[in-house]
N, C-alpha and C positions, 0 to 999 in steps of 0.2 A: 709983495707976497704972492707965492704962489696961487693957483686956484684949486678949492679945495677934491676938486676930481682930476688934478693932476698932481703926476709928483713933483716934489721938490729935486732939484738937477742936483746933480753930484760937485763936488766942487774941483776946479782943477789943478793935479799937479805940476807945481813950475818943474821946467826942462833941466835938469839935473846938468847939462853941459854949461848952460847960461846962470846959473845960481851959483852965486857967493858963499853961501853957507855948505858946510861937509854933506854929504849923503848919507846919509842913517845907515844903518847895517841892515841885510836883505832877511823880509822876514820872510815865515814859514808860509806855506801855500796855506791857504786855506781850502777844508775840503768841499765838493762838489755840491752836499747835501747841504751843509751850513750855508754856503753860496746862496744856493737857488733857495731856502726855508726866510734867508732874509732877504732879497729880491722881492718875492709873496710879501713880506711883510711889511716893504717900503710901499708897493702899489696898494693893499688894500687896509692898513691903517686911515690913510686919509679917507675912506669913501664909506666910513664910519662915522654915525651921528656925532655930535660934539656931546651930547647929552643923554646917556640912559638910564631908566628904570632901575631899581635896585630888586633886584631877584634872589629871592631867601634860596639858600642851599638847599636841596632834597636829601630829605631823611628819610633813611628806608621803615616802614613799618615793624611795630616790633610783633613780634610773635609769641602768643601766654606761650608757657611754661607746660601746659596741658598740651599742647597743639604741635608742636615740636615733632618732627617725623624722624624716627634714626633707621638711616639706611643700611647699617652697619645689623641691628638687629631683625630688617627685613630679609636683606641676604643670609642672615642664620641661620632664621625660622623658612626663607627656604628652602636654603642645605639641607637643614633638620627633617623635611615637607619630603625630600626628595632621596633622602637615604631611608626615609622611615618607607614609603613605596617602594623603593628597592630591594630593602629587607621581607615586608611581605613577598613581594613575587619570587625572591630567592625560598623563602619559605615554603610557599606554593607549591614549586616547582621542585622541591626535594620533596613535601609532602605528598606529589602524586607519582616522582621516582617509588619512591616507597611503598606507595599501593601497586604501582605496575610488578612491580618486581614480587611484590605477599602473595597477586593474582596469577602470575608463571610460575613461582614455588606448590601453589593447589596446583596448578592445572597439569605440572608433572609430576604431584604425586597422584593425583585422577589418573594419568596414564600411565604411569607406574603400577598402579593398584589394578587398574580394567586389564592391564597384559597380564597381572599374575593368576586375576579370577580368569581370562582367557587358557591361558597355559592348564590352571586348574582341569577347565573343563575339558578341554583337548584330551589330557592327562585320563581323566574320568572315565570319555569316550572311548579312549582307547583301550582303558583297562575293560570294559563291558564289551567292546568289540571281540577282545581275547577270549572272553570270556563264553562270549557265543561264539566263534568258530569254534572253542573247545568243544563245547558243547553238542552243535552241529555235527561237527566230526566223529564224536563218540557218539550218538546218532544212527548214523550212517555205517557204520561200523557194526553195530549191532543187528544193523536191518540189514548189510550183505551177511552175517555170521551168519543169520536166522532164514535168511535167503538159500545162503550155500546147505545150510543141515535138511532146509524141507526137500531142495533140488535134490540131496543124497538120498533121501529117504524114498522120495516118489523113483528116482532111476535103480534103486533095490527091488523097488516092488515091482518095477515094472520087467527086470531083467526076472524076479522069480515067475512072473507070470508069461512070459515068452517062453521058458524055459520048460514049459510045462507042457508048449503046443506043439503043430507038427514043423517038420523042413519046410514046405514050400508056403503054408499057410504061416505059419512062423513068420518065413522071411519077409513075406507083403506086410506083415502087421509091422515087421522091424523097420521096414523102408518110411509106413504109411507115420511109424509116430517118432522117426526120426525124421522127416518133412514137419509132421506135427510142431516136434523136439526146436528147428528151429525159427518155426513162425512162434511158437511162445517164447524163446529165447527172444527174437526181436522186440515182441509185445513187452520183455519184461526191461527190456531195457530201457524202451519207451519211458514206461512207468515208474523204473527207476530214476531215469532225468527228470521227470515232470515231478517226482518229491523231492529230489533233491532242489532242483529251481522252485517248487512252491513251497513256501516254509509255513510251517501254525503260528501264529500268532502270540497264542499264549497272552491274553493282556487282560484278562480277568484279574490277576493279582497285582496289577500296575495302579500308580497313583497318574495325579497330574501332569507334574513334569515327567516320569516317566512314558505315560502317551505320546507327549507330545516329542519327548527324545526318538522315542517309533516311529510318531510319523515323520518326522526329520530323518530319519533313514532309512523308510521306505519312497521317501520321494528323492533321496540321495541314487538310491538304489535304481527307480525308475529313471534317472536322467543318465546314470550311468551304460545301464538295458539299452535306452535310445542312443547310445553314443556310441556302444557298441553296435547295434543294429547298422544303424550310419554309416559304420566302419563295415561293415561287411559285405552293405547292399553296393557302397564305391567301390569296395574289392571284386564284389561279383560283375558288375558293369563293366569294369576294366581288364577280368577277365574274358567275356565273353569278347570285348571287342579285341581282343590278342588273338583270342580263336577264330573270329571271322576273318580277320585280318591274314591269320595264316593259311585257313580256306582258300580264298580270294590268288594270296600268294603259289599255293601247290597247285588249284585249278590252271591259270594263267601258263605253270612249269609245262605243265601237262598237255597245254594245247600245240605248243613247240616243238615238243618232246617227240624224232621218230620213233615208231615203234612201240606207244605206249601199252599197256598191258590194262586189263580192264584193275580198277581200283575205286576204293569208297572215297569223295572228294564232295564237304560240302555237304555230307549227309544222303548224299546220293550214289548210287554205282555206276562208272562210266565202262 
């Protein structure tokens, strides 16, 4: 008998040349895997007790009837979990499309509505603007009529009372109130710019916004003054440096110049 940690030897085939008996017909190969599965199976069969335990089968636990988990309805109430959050925030998200959009439809009719009360007021101003240069002008108009009728009237009176006197005493008087004649001419002219640029006011019969449309264009009016002034005072600066400038230039001609002849250069007589 073998020993039971070794295997039992293979037995052997007689030599097919020396053997009396026919040769069996050649079988199929056996494969690789089967080979080697029972190999394993010759070495370690014997090196297994002759005697073991009997070992009950394992029964899997059963599982109530309550307890039972369906995956199938967890993945649903996921889906379900997960389209239902989807649809709020698509919700959401057109509900606050919708407010942006109600919040641009006010805000251009606000400025649609503030240009038309703009235009209104412009509109307004301008009508009252019309209104007072008419006004002004017809004005002005009356006060040179009334101007030119008292001029006619005082140069009647005065031509009858010349008329009355002698030749030579006469003529000094014609001389003395036509010198008069044009320093009051220029006094009246004066005076005529100073009403024409000071205007009355007139704001006794004004309300509130009426005022304060006044004083919005009399402080229009003052910045305009200043802007003009501005412009006059750089035109006069620019002028005067043209003038020195061409001074400067004729003097210089003049120092060159043979023969020059005496002339005013500069403010001076050379």
């Amino acid at each position: 008998l073998p020993h039971p940690g070794v295997a039992a030897p293979l037995p052997r085939s007689p030599n097919p040349r020396f053997s009396s008996r026919p040769s069996p017909a050649p079988e199929e190969p056996e494969p690789a895997a089967e080979r080697g599965n029972r190999r394993l199976l010759m070495v370690f069969v014997p090196l297994c007790p002759l005697s073991r335990p009997m070992v009950p089968p394992l029964i899997p636990p059963k599982i109530p009837e309550g307890e039972r988990v369906d995956f199938d309805d967890i993945h649903r109430k996921r889906m379900e979990k997960d389209l239902l959050e989807l649809q709020t925030l698509i919700d959401v998200h057109f509900e606050q499309r919708k407010k942006e959009e109600e919040e641009l439809i006010a805000l251009k009719e606000r400025i649609e509505r503030r240009r038309a009360e703009r235009a209104e007021q412009q509109r307004f101003r301008t009508e009252k603007e019309r209104e007072r240069q008419a006004k002004l002008a017809e004005e002005k108009m009356r006060k040179e009529e009334e101007e030119a009728k008292k001029r006619a009237e005082d140069d009647a009176k005065k031509k009858k009372v010349l008329s009355n006197m002698g030749a030579h005493f006469g003529g000094y008087l014609v001389k003395a109130e036509q010198k008069r004649g044009k320093r009051q001419t220029g006094r009246e002219m004066k005076q005529r710019i100073l009403s024409e640029r000071k205007k009355p006011l007139e704001i006794d019969y004004m309300g509130e916004d009426q005022l304060r449309e006044k004083a919005q264009e009399l402080s229009d009016w003052i910045h305009q003054l200043e802007s003009e002034k501005f412009d006059l005072m750089a035109k006069l600066k620019q002028q005067r440096y043209e003038i020195n400038v061409l001074y400067n230039r004729i003097s210089h001609a003049q120092k060159f110049r043979k023969g020059a002849g005496k002339g005013r250069v500069g403010g001076r007589w050379k």
